[in-house]
C-alpha positions in Angstrom: 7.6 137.8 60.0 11.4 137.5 60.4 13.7 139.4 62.1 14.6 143.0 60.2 17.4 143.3 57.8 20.1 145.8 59.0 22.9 146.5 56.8 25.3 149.3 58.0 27.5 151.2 55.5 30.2 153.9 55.9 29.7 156.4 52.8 32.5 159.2 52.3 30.1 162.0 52.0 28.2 164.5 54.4 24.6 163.5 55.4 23.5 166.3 53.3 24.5 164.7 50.1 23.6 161.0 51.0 19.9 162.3 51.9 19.4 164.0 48.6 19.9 160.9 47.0 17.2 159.1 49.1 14.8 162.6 48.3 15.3 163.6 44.7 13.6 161.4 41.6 16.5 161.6 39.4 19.4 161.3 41.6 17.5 157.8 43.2 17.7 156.6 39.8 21.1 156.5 39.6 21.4 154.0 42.5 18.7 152.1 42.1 16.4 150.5 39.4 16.1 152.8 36.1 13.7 155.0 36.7 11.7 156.6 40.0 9.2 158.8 41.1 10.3 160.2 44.7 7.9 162.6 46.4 9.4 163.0 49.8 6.8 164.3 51.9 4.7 162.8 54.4 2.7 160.0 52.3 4.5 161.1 49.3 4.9 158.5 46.4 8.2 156.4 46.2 8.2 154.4 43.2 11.1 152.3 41.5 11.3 150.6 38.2 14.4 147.7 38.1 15.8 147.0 35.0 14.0 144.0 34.7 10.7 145.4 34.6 9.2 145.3 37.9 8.5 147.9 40.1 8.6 148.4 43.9 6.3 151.0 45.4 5.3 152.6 48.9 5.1 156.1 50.6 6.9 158.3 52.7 6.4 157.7 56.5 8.8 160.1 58.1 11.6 162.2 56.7 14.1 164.6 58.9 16.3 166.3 57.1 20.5 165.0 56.4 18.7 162.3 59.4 16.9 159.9 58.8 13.9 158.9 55.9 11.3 156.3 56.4 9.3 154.6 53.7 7.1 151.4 53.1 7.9 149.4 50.3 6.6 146.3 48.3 6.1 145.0 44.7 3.6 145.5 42.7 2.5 142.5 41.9 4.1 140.2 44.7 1.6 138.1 46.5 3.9 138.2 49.9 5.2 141.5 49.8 2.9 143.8 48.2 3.2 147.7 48.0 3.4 149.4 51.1 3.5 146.0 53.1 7.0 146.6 54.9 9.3 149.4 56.1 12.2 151.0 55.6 14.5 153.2 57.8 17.3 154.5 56.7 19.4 156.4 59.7 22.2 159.0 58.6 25.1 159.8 61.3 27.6 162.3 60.7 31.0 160.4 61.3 35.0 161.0 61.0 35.0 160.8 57.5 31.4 161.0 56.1 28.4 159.1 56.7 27.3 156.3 58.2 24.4 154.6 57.2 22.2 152.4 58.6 19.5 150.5 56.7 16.5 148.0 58.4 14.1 146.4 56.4 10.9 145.4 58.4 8.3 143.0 57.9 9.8 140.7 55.5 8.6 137.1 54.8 11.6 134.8 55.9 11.9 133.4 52.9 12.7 137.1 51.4 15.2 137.8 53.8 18.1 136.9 51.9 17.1 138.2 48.7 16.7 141.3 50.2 19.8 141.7 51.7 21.7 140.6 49.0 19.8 143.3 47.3 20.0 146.2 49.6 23.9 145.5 50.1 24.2 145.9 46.5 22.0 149.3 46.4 23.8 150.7 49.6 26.7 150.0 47.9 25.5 152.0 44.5 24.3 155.0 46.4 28.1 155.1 48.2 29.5 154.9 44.7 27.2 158.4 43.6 27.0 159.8 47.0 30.9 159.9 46.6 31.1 161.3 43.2 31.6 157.6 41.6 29.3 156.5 38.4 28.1 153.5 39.7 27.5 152.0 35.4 24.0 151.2 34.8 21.5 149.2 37.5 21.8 145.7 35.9 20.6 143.6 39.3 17.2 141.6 38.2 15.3 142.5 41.4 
């Protein structure tokens, strides 16, 4: 496995807003993919479909409130990276003006390293758009 992914991103909202948009089904979807089932408790379902059709799946592993969320994720049907197969952690810090968030991806393949970081800097930047009152337009990325 490679190294983790860590993409840092300062969000102009409190912690309280950014995390309902990591724990709410609806409000996930307008960040990422088109549609999602979000069931943030412990084991809880996570579940996004992209706009190209395939869907990325895993559970809840830890959540602490306007904090910090932690969640496995794969793809359904991905021979290297299936569901639940690596992990997320997504850190929220109260800061002068807003949020800043920090994002590692674990357990990635080398060779998926930089599609997934191409991908997740385009999603952090989408949940920074709605977390800050912006309409981000419809998810059009084919991952």
């Amino acid at each position: 496995m490679s190294d983790p992914i860590v993409i840092e991103r300062l969000i102009a909202a409190p912690p309280s807003v950014v995390y309902s948009y990591l724990t709410n089904s609806e409000k996930w979807a307008r960040w990422q993919g088109v549609d999602a089932v979000v069931r943030p408790v412990g084991g809880g379902e996570l579940t996004i479909v992209m706009p190209n059709g395939t869907s990325a799946r895993g559970e809840f592993v830890e959540l602490e409130p306007d904090r910090r969320v932690v969640f496995t994720w794969g793809w359904v049907d991905h021979p290297e990276i299936p569901p639940g197969s690596t992990t997320v952690e997504i850190e929220l810090v109260g800061a002068e003006g807003g949020t800043r968030l920090r994002l590692t991806h674990h357990g990635l393949p080398p060779d998926e390293v930089p599609i997934h970081t191409a991908g997740w800097e385009h999603y952090t930047s989408r949940l920074g758009d709605v977390a800050e009152g912006r309409d981000p337009g419809p998810d059009k990325s084919a991952s």
